[in-house]
N, C-alpha and C positions, 0 to 999 in steps of 0.2 A: 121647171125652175127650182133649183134647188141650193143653197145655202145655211148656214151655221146662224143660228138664230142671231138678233142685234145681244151686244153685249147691255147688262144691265146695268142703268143710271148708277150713278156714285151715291149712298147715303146722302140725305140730305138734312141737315140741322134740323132739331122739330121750330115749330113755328117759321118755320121758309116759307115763304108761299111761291116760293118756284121751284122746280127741278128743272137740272139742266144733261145734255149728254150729246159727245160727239162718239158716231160711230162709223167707222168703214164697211155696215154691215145691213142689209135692210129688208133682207126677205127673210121671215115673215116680218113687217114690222106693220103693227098696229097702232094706232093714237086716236086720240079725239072719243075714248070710250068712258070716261071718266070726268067729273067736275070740272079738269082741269080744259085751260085753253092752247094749244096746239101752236108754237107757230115755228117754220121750217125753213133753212137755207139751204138750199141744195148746191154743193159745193161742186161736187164732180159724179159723172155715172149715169146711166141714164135705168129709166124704170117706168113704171106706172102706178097712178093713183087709183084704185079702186074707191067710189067712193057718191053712195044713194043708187047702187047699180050701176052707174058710171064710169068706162075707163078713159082715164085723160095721159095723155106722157109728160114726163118728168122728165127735163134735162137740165144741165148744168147751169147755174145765174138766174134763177125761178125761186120763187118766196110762197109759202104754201103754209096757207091757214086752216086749222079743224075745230070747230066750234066745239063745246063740251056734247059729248056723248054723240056724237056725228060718226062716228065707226069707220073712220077714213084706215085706209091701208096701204102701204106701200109696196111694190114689188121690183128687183133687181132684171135687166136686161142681163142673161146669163154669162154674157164674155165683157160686162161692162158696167158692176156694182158701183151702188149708189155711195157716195160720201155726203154726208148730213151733219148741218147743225140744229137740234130742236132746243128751245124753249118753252116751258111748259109754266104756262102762269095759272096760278092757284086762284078763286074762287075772294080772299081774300086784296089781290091788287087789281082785282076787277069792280069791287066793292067798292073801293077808294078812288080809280076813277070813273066810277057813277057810270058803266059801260056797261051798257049790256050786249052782250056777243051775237046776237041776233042782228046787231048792225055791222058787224061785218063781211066781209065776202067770206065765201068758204068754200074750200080746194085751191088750185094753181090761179092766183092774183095775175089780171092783166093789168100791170102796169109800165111805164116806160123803163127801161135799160137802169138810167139816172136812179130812180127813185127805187129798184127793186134794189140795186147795190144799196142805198145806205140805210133801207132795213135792215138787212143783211148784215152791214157795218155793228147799227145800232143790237143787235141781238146779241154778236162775239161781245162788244163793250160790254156787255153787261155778265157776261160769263168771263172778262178781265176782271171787272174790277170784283166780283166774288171773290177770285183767287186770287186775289191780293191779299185779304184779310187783314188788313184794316179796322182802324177802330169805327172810320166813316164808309168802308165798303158796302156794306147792307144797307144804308142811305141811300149811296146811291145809285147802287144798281136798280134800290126799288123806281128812283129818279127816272131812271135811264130807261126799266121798263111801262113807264107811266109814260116818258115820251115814246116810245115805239110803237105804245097803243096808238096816241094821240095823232101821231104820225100814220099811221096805217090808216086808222080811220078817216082822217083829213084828206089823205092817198083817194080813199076810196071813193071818197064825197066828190074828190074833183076829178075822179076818172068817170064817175056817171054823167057829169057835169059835162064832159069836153073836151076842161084845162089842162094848160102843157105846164111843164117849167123843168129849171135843170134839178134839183136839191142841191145844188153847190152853198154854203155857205156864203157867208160877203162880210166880210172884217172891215170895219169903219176906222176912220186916221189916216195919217200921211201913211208913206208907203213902210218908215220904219216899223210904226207904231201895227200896221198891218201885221208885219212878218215876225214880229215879236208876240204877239196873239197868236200869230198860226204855230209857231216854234212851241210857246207853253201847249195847247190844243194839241200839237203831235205827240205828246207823252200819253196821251189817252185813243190817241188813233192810227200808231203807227203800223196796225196788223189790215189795215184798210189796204184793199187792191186801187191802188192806185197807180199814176207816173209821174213825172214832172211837167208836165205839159199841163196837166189837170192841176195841179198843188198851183202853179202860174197862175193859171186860168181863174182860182177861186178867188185872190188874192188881187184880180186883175191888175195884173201886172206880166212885161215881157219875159220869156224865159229866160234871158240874159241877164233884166235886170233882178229878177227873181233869183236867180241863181247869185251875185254880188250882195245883194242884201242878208240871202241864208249863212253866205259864208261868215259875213260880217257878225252875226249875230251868232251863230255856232262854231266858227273858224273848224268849217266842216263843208265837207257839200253834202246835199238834199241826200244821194243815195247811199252814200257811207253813213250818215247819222238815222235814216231810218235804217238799215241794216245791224246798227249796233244796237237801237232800239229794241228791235227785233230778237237779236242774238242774248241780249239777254234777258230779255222776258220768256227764251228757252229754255234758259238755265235754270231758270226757277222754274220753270214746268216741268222740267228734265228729273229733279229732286223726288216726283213725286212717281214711288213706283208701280204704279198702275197703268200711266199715261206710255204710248206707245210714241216713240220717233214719228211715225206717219203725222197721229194728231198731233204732237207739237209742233210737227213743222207747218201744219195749217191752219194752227189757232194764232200762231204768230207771222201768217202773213203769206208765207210761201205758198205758192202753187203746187210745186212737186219736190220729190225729194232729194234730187241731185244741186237743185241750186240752193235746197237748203244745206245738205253736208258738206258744198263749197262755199258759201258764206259763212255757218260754224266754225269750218275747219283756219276759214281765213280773218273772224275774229280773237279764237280762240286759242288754234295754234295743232289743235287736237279733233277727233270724230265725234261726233256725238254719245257715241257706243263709247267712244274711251273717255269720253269727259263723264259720263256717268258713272264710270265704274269706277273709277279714281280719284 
């Protein structure tokens, strides 16, 4: 098994107490050797976790926690590399909230379908609103990863427990006042794998009438207005010349990369390769 080592994290501001990195790349890749706390979305690819002697497989939609100094390792199926998002929280937002890492699980999280997505969710949020830089981003990304702990853990309590539930949100008011919360809320989660069925569903309300109320309120429909969402929180990714096409098209949402360069090209006008350069 062989591969080009993971590219390394971006610099990270002194006083962060997180590092963050997405890579198309994962053999060798190590974590969990260091103070920091480890936590994993595995996007696409399949692999293996080495990790206390243990090999476990890695497949796509799996949330994968390494407690500090746990020596977890990651390995690449050879015709089928791993895509990754890790967050790496520092010793500092473990402090603040009063957690100690020993209550949590450690390696591939059994949890349901539901609740591993909006980990998952919650981890990119918080590597959005970094890269927004902002005068309130470092608020509250710290925000955002104090709940993912909080969440994880909670996760964790009620899967030893038994308990089921969906993680779907529930916005209270009439049906306006619902889809006018959910419309502001999609400026912060429009890179979430979602459909319309589910966005319905959260808001409990019919798709039909779900779909009449969005228009109303964005004279837009559901998939055009997250698509634009989308497309441009490319653009601003797109600026930064380090970031590769691939991960922008997965940090903002998209699955792969043909419906990202046909929804670019059909926001925009142009490729992505040529909105860059231009």
């Amino acid at each position: 098994m062989s591969s080009a080592p993971i590219a390394a994290p971006p610099e990270v501001v002194p006083e962060s107490p997180w590092n963050l990195s997405l890579s198309t790349q994962s053999s060798p890749f190590k974590s969990g050797q260091g103070p920091d706390l480890s936590l994993i979305a595995v996007r696409k690819g399949r692999g293996w976790l080495t990790l206390a002697g243990s090999h476990t497989p890695v497949t796509p939609g799996q949330f994968l926690v390494l407690t500090p100094n746990s020596e977890g390792q990651l390995s690449d199926e050879p015709d089928d590399p791993l895509l990754i998002e890790e967050l790496r929280v520092g010793a500092r937002v473990l402090e603040i909230a009063s957690l100690n890492p020993e209550r949590l699980p450690t390696g591939v999280i059994v949890l349901d379908p539901d609740r591993t997505s909006r980990l998952a969710s919650l981890l990119r949020r918080v590597k959005v609103e970094r890269q927004r830089n902002l005068p309130h981003s470092c608020a509250l990304a710290t925000s955002l990863t104090l709940r993912l702990l909080a969440d994880l853990t909670a996760d964790n309590d009620r899967n030893q427990e038994g308990l089921t539930g969906t993680g779907l949100p529930w916005y209270r008011g009439n049906s306006m006042a619902r889809m006018r919360s959910y419309v502001q809320d999609l400026e912060h989660h429009y890179f979430e794998a979602t459909d319309l069925n589910a966005a319905a569903s959260s808001l409990g309300l019919s798709r039909r009438r779900f779909t009449q109320l969005f228009r109303q309120v964005t004279d837009s429909s559901w998939l055009a207005h997250v698509r634009k969402l989308r497309i441009q929180h490319a653009q601003r990714l797109l600026t930064e010349p380090q970031k590769t096409v691939l991960s922008v098209a997965f940090e903002c949402g998209f699955e792969d990369l043909s419906t990202f360069y046909r929804a670019f090209k059909r926001e925009v006008g142009v490729s992505p390769n040529l909105w860059r350069r231009g």
